[in-house]
N, C-alpha and C positions, 0 to 999 in steps of 0.2 A: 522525576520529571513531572511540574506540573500539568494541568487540566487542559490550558490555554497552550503550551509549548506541544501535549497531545494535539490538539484540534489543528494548530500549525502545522506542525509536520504532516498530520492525516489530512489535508487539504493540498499540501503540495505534491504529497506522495498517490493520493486518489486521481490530483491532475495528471501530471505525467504520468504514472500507470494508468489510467483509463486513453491518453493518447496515445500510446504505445499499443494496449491490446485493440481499440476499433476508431481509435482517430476522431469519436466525435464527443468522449465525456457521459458520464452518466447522470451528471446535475451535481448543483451545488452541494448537497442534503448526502447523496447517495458517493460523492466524490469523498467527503468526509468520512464517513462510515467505514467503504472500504478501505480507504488510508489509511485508518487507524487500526482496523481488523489488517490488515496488511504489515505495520508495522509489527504489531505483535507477532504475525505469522511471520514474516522475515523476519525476528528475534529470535524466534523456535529454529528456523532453517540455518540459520549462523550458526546458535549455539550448538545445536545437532553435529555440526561440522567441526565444533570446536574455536572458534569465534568468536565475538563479543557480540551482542545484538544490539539494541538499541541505545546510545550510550547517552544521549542529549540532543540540545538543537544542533547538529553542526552535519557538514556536507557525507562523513560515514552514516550514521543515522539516517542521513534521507536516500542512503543509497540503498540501505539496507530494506528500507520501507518500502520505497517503490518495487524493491527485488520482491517485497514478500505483495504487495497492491497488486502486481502484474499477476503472481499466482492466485491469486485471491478472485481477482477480474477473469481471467482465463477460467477458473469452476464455476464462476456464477454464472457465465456465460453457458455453461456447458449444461448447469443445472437447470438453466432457465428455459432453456431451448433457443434464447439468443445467439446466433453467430455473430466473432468477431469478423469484421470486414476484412 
């Protein structure tokens, strides 16, 4: 997958998971970031399971993303001392 199809899916999957865990978004910058640390972390939670993780741009892929964005947003929350709403 390239660089740009990364950046995409970690924008859509940092959106939704960041609405999910506190409803208001962590920014443009920081949405990306974790979406993309998100995907890769729901890669490792799929495969752990025996699963496929991240397979391309397509609606598995981004389910998997935001599954891992939501984990990902839930510890840094936890780490930061942020609470989700």
């Amino acid at each position: 997958m390239g660089i740009i199809s990364w950046i995409i899916l970690g924008v859509i999957a940092g959106f939704i998971g960041s609405k999910i865990v506190n409803k208001t978004g962590q920014g443009l910058l920081m949405d990306i970031v974790l979406g993309i640390v998100g995907a890769i972390v729901g890669g490792l939670i799929f495969s752990a399971f025996g699963a496929s993780g991240v397979t391309g741009l397509n609606i598995y892929s981004l389910i998997v993303s935001v599954i891992g964005a939501v984990v990902v947003l839930w510890a840094y929350h936890q780490f930061s001392g942020r609470r989700a709403l």
